[in-house]
N, C-alpha and C positions, 0 to 999 in steps of 0.2 A: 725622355722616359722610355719608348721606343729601346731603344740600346739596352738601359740597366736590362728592362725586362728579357730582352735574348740572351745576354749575359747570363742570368740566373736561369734562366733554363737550359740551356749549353752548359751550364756548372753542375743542375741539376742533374741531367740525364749524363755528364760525362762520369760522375761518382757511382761508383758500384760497377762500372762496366768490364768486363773480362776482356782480355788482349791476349790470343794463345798465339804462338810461333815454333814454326817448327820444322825438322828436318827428320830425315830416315834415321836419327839414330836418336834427338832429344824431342820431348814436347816439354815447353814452360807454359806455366799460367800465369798471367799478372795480372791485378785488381788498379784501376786508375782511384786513385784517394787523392781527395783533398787536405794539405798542412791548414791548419792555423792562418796563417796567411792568404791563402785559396788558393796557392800557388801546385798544381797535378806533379804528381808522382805515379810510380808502378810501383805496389808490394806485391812479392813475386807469392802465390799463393800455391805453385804445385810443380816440382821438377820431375820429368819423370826420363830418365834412361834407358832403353834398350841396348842391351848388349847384345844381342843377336848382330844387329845390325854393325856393331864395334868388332866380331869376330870373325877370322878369315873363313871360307867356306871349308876349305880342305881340311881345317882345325876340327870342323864339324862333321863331316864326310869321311872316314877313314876307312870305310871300306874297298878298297881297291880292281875285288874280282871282277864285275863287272863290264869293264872299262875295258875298252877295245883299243889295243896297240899297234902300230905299225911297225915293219922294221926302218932302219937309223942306219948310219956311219957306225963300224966297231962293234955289232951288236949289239944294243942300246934300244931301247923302247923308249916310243913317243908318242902320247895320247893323239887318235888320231880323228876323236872329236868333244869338241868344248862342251862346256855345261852349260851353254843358256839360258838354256829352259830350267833347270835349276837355280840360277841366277833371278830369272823374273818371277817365276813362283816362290823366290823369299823377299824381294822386292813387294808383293803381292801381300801377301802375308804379314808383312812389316806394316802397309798402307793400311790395312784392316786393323793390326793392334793398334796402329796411331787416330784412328777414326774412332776405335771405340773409347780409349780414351778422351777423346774431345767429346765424344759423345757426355761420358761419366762427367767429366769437366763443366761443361755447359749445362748439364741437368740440375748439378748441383750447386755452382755458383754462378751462374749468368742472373744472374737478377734484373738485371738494365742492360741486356742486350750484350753482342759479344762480337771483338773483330777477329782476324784470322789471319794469319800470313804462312806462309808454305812456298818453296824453292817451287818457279814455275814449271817443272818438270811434272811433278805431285802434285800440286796443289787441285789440279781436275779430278783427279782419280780419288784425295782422300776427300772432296765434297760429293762427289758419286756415290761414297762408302757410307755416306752420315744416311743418317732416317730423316726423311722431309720433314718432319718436325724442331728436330735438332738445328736443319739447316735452312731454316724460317729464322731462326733465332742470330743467326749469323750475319750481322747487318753489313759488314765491310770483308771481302775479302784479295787480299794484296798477294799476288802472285812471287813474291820475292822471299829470301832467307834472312831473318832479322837476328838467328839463334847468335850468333856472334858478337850482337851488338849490346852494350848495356842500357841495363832499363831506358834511361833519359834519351836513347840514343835512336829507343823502339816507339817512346812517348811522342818524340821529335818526328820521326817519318809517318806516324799512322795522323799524329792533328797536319802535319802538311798536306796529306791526300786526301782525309775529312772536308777540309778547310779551302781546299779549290773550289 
């Protein structure tokens, strides 16, 4: 008796749960549903794309003056310092729209709790970005990039790591 009853509460609390994953350029949302059968699925409930993140900087940057050059072989100019710091403040910026989104995400469909997965690179920085409340709400999160994989494939690693 023992079993059925954890069964059905593991079935219970697994239905309705949100699974978001993501990287600097996509967030997905997926809803864990029960078939007919009771057999878990993902219905993908919200894609959302950043193109910032898909476009090169210099596409973005076109102003030129600025920019300190050195001379070169043949007289030829060669920028003679990088844009890091440009670099990580849209890195920055990207972590923040990806937060607020999960944020919107989780306020509005978390019902039964919510897991998280994020490239271990980000994955500290966009939970630093959440409001502690939002990330109360975050019961599992998987330092790993799952945006690649299909649904069954994101259903299969988060009940393996659950399930230890």
């Amino acid at each position: 008796m023992e079993v059925r009853e954890t069964a059905w509460h593991c079935e219970r609390t697994m239905k309705d749960k949100l699974i978001i994953v993501v990287d600097l350029g996509l967030v997905r949302a997926y809803r864990i549903d029960l078939t007919p059968q009771k057999t878990r699925r993902l219905e993908l409930v919200q894609e959302i794309v950043l193109e910032e993140a898909h476009t090169r900087l210099k596409d973005r940057v076109t102003d030129l003056a600025g920019r300190h050059r050195g001379s070169t072989q043949k007289n030829r100019s060669a920028p003679m310092a990088d844009d890091h710091n440009l670099k990580l403040e849209e890195k920055r910026r990207l972590i923040r729209k990806i937060a607020g989104r999960i944020t919107d995400l989780i306020e509005h469909n978390a019902t039964n709790g919510c897991w998280l997965a994020a490239p271990k690179e980000i994955n500290p920085q966009i939970l630093n970005e959440l409001p502690p409340a939002v990330r109360k709400r975050i019961e599992k999160s998987v330092p790993c990039d799952f945006t690649k994989l299909s649904p069954p494939e994101v259903l299969e690693h988060f009940l393996d790591r659950v399930l230890r």
